[in-house]
C-alpha positions as CSV (number, residue, x, y, z in Angstrom):
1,X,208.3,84.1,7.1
2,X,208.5,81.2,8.7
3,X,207.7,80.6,12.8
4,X,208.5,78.2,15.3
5,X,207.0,77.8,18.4
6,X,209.7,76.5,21.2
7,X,207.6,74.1,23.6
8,X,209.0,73.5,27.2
9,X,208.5,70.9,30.0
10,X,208.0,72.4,33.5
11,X,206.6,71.4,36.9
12,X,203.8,74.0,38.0
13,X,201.8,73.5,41.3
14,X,198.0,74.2,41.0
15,X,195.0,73.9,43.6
16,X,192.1,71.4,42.9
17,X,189.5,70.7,44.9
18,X,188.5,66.8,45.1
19,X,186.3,64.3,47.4
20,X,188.9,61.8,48.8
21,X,186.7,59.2,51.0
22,X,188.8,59.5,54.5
23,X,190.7,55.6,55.6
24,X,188.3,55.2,58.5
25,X,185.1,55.6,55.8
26,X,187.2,53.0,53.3
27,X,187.3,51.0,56.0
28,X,183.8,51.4,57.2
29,X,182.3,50.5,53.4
30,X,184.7,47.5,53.2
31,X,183.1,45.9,56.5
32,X,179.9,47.1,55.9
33,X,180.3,44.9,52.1
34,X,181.2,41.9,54.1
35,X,178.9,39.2,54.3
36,X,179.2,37.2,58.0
37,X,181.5,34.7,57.0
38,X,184.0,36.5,55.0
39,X,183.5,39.2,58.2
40,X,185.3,36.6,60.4
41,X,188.2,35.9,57.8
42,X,188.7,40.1,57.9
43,X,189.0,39.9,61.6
44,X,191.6,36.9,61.7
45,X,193.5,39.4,59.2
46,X,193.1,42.3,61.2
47,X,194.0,40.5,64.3
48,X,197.2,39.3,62.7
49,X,198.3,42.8,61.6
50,X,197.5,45.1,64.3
51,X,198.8,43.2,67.8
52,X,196.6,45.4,69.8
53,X,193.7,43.7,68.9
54,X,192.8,41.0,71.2
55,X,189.5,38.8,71.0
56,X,187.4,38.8,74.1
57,X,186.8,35.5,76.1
58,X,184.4,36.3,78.6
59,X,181.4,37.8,76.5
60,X,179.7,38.0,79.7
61,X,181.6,41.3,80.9
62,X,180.4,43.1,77.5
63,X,177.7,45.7,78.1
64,X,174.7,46.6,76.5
65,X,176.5,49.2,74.6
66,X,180.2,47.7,73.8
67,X,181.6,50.2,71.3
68,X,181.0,53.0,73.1
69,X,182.7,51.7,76.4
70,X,185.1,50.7,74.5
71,X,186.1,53.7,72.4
72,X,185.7,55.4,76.2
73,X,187.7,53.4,78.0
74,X,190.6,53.0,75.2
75,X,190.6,56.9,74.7
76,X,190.7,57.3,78.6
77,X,193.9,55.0,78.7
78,X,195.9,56.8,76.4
79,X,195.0,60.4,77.8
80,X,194.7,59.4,81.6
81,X,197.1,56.7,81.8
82,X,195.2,54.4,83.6
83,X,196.8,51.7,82.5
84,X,195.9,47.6,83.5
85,X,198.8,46.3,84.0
86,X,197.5,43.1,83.9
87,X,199.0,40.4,80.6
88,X,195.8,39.0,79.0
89,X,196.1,35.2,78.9
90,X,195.6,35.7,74.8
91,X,199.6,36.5,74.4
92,X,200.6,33.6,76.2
93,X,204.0,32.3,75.9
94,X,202.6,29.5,73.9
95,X,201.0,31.0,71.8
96,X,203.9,33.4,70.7
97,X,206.2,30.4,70.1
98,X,203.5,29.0,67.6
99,X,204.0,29.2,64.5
100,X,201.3,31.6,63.0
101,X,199.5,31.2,59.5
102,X,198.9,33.7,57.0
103,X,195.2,33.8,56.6
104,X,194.6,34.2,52.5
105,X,191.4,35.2,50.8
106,X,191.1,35.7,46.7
107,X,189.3,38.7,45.8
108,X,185.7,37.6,44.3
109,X,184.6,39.3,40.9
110,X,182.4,42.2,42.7
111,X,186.0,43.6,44.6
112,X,187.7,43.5,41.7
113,X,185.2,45.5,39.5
114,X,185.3,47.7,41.9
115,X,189.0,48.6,42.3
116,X,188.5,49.2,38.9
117,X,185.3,51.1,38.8
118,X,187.1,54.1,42.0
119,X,189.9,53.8,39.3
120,X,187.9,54.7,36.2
121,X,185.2,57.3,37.9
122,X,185.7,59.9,40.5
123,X,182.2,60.9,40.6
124,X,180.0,60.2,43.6
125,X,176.8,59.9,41.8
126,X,178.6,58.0,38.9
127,X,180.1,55.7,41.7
128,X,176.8,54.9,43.9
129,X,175.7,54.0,40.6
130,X,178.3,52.0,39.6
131,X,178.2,50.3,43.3
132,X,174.8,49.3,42.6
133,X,175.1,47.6,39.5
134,X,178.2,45.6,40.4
135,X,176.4,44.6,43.5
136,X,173.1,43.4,41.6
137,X,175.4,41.5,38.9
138,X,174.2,37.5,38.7
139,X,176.7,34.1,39.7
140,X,177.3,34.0,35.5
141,X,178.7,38.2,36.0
142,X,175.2,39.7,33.7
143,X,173.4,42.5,34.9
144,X,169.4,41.4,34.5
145,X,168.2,44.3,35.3
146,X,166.8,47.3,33.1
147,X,168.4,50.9,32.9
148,X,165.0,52.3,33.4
149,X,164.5,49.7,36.4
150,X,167.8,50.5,38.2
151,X,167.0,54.6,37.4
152,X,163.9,54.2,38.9
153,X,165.4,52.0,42.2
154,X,168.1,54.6,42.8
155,X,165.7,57.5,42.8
156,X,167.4,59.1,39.0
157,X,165.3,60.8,36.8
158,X,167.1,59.3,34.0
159,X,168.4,56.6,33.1
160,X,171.1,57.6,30.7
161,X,172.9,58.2,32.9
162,X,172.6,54.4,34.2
163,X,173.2,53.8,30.9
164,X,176.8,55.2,30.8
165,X,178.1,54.0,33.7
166,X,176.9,50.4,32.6
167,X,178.9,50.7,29.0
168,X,181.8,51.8,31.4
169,X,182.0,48.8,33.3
170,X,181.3,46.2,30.8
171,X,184.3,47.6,29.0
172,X,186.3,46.2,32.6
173,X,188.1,42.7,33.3
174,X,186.7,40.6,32.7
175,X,185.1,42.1,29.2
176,X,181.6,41.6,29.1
177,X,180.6,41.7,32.3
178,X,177.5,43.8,33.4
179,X,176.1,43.0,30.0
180,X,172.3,42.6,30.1
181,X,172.0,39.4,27.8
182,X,174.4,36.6,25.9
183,X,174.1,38.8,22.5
184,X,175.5,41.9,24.4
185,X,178.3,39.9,26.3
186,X,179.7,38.6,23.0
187,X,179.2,41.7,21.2
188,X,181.6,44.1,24.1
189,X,184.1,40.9,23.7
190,X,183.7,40.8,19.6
191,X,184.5,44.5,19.7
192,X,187.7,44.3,21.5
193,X,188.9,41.0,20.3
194,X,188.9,40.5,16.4
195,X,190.0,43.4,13.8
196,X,187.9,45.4,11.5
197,X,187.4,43.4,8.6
198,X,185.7,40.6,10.8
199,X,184.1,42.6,13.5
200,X,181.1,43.7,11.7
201,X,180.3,39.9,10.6
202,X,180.9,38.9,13.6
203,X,178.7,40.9,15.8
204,X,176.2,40.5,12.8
205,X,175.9,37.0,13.2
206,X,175.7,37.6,17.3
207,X,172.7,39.9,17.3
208,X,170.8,38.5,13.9
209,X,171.5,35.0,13.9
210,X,172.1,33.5,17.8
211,X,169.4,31.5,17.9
212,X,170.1,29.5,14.5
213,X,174.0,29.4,15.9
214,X,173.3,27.8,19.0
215,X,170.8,25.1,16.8
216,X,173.8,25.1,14.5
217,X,171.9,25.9,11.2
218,X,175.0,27.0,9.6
219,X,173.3,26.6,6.3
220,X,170.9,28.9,6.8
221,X,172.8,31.6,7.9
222,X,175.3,31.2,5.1
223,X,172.1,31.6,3.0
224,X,170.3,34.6,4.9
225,X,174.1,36.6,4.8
226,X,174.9,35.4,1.0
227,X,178.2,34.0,2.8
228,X,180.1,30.6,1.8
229,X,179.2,28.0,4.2
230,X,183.2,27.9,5.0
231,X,182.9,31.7,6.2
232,X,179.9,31.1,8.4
233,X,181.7,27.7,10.1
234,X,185.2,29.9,11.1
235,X,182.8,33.0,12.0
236,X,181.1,29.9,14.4
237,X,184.7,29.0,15.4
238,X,185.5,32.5,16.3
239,X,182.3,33.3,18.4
240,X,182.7,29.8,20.2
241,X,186.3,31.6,21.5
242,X,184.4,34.1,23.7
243,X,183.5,33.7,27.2
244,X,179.3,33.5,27.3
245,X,179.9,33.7,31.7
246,X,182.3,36.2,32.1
247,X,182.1,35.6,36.1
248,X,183.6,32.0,35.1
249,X,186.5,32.4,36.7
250,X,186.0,34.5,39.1
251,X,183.3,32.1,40.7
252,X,184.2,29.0,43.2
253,X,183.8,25.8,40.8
254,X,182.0,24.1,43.6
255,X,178.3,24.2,43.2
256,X,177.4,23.8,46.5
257,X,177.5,27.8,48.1
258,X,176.8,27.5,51.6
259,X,175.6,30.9,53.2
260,X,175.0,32.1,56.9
261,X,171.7,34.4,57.6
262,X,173.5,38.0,59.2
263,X,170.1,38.8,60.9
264,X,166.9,36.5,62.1
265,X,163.5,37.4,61.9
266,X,161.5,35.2,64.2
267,X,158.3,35.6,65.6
268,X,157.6,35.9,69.6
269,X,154.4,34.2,71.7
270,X,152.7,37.8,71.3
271,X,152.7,37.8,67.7
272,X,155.1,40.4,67.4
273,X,158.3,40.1,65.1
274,X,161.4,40.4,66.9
275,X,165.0,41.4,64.7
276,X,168.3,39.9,66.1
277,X,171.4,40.5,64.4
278,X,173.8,37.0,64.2
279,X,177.3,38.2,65.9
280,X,177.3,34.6,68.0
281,X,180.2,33.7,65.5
282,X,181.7,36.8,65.2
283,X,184.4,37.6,68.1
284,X,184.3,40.4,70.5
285,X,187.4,42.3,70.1
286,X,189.0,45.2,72.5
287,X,192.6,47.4,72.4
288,X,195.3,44.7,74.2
289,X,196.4,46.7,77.7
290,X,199.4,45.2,77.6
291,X,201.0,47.0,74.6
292,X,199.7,50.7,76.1
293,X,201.6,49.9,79.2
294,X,204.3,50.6,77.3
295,X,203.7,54.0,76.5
296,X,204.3,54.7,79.8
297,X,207.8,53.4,79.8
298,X,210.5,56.0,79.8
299,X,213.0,54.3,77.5
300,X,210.1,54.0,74.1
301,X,211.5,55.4,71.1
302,X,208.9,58.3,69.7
303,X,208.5,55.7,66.4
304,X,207.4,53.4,69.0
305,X,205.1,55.3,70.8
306,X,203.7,56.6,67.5
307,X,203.3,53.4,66.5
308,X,201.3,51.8,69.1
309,X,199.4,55.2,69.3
310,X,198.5,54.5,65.7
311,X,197.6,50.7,65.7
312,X,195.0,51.5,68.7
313,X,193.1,53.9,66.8
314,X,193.3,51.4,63.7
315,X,192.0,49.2,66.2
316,X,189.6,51.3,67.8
317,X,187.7,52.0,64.2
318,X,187.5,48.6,62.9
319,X,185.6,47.6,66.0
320,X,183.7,50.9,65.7
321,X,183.2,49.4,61.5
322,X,181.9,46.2,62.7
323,X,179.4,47.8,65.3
324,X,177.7,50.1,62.6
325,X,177.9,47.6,59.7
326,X,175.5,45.3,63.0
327,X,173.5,48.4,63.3
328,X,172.8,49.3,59.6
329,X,172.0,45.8,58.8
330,X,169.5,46.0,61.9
331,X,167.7,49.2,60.9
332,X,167.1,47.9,57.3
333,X,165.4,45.2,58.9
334,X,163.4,46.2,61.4
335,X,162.1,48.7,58.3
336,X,161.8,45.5,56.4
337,X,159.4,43.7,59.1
338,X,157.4,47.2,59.7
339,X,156.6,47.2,55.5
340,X,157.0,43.7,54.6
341,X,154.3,42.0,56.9
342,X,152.2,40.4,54.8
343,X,155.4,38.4,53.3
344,X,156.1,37.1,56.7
345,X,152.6,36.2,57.3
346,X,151.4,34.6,54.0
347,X,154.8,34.5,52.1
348,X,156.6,35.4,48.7
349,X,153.2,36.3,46.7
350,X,152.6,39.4,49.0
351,X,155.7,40.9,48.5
352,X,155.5,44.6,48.5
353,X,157.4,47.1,45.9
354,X,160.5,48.5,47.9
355,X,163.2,50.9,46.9
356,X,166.0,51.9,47.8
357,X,165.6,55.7,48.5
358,X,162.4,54.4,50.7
359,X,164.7,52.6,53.1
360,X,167.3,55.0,53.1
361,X,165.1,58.2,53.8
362,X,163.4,55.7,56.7
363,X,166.5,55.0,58.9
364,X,168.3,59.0,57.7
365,X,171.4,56.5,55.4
366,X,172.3,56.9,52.2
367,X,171.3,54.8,49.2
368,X,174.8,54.0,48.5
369,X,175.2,52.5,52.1
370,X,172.0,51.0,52.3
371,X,172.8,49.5,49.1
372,X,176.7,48.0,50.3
373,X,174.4,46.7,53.8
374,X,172.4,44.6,51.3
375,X,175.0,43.4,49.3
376,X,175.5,39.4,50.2
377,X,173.6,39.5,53.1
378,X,171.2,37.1,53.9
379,X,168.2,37.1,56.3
380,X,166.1,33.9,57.9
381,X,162.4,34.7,58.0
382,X,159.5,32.4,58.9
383,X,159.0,31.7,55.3
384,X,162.5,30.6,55.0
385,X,166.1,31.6,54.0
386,X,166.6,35.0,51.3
387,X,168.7,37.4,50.2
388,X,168.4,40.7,51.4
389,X,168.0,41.9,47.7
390,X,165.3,39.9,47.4
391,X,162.9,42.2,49.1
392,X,163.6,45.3,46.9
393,X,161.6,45.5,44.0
394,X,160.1,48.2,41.8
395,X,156.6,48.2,41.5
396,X,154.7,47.6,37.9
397,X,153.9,50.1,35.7
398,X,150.9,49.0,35.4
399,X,148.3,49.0,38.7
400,X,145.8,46.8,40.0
401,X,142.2,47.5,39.9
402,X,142.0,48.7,43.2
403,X,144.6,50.7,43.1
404,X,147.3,49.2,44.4
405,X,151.3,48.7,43.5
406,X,152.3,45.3,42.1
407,X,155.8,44.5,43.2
408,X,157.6,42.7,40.0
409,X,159.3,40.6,42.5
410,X,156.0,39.1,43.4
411,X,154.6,39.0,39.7
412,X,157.9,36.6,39.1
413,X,156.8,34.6,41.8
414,X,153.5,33.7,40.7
415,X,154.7,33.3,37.3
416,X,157.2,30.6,38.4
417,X,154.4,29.0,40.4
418,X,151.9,28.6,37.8
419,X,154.3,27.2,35.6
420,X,155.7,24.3,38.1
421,X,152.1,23.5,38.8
422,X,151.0,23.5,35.0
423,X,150.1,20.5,32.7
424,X,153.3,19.5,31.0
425,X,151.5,17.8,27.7
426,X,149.7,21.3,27.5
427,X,151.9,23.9,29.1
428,X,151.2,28.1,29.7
429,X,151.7,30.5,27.0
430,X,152.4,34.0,27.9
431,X,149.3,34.9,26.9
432,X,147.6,32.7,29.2
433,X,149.6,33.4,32.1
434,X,148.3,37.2,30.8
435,X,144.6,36.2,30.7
436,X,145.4,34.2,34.5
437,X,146.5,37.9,35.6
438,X,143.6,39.8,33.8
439,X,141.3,37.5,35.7
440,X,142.6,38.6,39.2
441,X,142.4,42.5,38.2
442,X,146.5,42.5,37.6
443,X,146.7,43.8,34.3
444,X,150.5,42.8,33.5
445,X,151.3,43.1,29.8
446,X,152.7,40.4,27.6
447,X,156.2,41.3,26.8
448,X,156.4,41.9,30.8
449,X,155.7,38.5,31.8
450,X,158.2,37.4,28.8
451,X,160.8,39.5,30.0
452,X,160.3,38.2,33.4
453,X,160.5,34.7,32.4
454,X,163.4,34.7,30.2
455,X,165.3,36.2,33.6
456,X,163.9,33.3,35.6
457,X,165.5,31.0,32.6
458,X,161.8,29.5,31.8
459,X,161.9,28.2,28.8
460,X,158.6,28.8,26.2
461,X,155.8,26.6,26.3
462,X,156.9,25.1,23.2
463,X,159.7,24.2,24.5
464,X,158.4,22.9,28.1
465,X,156.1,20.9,26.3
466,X,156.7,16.8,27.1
């Protein structure tokens, strides 16, 4: 006997439960991204889709605590009615009869990833970690940092975890981003690009044979993979089709990347530092008076009314965004100048180890928002011009004599200034940049100071040798 099973399509409705981030908190992490100048490109957007928005002349009549006023006296006009009946000079005849210009901005590499990334995971742990890496990725689009570095920055326990998340982005568009090194970038692209019966060369020749490729010893590699020198020169011809800077086209092809410091550190005539956040360029913006005095007229449509209802809380939360993207930025540093005083005072070399879950548990944020407030943000201390990044570090496995943590940010320092400063006819090793640390009671091992060098794109002494 013979059955059949009859197999029907049909709508059901089931219950799920699921984090959905609310439009005022998307908002809030997309300003908070924002470094300063593309800050005042969002506003001109935001001030050419919501006409409610106005930008504030007079910066003089501005209180000590704006946004809070603001939201106040906004919140009071639309419950109250206490509406100015006055027509700013900003909607001026003239300037209605202008002709207006779209404002256009492309979308840089680290937006796109992650359109992709809230796409691909769902998870908020999976997503802070996926945040983190896109944020830390270099101007070529590869990740430098470890998976045991980044577990240990973020607080995990693990770092498989990191791990997984990293293999999921590399696998996004552009392919091979995130990748740690050139053999891994070619290797994700090799994988998805060439068929079975030449991916396996292939990727052998990437991870074996690199070096002798790029000196173009096809010889020898024909004679180390018993291949016919023909076979070697179209696997070379194949390899040379993959993108080795996956951020290539994602990146501005002018060199010159000028950048604005969000927040000053300078010091005062009493020694103290002082923190001041750089808004001078940024426009104060408040809810236009004259589109709520129409709420009050009798012959608005309720799609009107709910319309200008609705463009002044849009309005009223991206100022409330730019005011708490100012604030975070300011709490970070004013931890930053409270554990980071010896960098301000004697410079790069007495950097501290600094985390992320250290900052975040000092100003009560999270490590995913500490982490956006970092992202492309710049700060101008008395020993010059750096990246916020460029104060968190992981300290050394390894531990000076006296006890102390070694921040691998400041290890990469020194390294790079003993080797500007060294004789050129008879340059560092690794092993005496070792012994120069073993002197000062800094034991840092060998393949550490490689590792850190390769990332700094030293070349060996062999090869700095003139």
């Amino acid at each position: 006997m013979v059955y059949f099973l009859r197999m029907k399509i049909k709508i059901t409705a089931s219950q799920i439960q699921k984090q959905v981030l609310a439009p005022s908190m998307q908002q809030s992490i997309e300003i908070l991204l924002l470094p300063l100048i593309e800050l005042n490109t969002a506003i001109e957007l935001e001030l050419q889709e919501n006409p409610l928005l106005e930008i504030v002349e007079d910066r003089s009549m501005t209180s000590q605590n704006p946004i809070e006023d603001l939201v106040n006296q906004n919140l009071k006009r639309l419950k109250d009615s206490a509406i100015d009946n006055s027509q700013p000079a900003y909607f001026s005849q003239e300037e209605e009869d202008s002709e207006e210009k779209e404002i256009t901005r492309s979308a840089p590499l680290e937006e796109y990833l992650l359109q992709q990334l809230r796409i691909e995971i769902t998870d908020l742990l999976d997503l802070k970690i996926g945040e983190f890496i896109i944020g830390n990725l270099d101007e070529d689009g590869f990740f430098r940092m470890s998976c045991e570095e980044t577990a240990l920055m973020l607080g995990l326990k693990s770092a498989e975890i990191v791990e997984r998340i990293l293999h999921t982005i590399q696998n996004f568009e552009p392919l091979g981003v995130a990748a740690r090194d050139l053999k891994e970038c070619l290797t994700v692209q090799a994988h998805f690009k060439f068929n079975d019966t030449t991916r396996d060369l292939i990727c052998k020749v990437i991870n074996d044979h690199l070096e002798e490729l790029g000196r173009k010893k096809y010889t020898e590699i024909a004679r180390k993979l018993k291949l016919p020198l023909t076979t070697v020169k179209k696997i070379t011809q194949e390899i040379a089709s993959l993108e080795p800077r996956p951020a290539r086209k994602y990146r501005p092809t002018d060199t010159n990347i000028y950048v604005r410091a969000d927040v000053t550190i300078t010091k005062n005539s009493e020694g103290e530092y002082e923190v001041r956040i750089n808004n001078d360029s940024i426009p104060h913006l408040r809810i236009n008076a004259f589109y709520q005095n129409m709420l009050k007229q009798p012959n608005r449509t309720p799609e009107e009314i709910e319309f200008i209802r609705e463009k002044v809380k849009n309005g009223i939360l991206f100022i409330k965004s730019i005011e708490q993207r100012h604030q975070t930025i300011r709490d970070i540093t004013h931890y930053l100048v409270a554990y980071q005083k010896d960098f301000l005072e004697n410079g790069p070399l007495q950097l501290k180890p600094m985390i992320l879950k250290d900052v975040a548990d000092s100003i009560g944020r999270n490590e995913s928002t500490v982490c956006r407030a970092i992202n492309n943000k710049y700060v101008e201390t008395p020993q010059g011009l750096f990246p916020m990044k460029f104060f968190f570090s992981q300290a050394l496995s390894e531990n000076t004599q006296d006890g102390k943590s070694i921040s691998s940010r400041s290890i990469k320092e020194e390294i790079k200034t003993l080797i500007e400063e060294e004789n050129k006819v008879n340059p560092l090793s690794d092993q005496d940049i070792q012994n120069y640390f073993k002197e000062k009671g800094m034991p840092v091992a060998r393949r550490t100071i490689s590792k850190y060098r390769q990332a700094m794109r030293i070349l060996p002494s062999h090869l700095r040798k003139t």
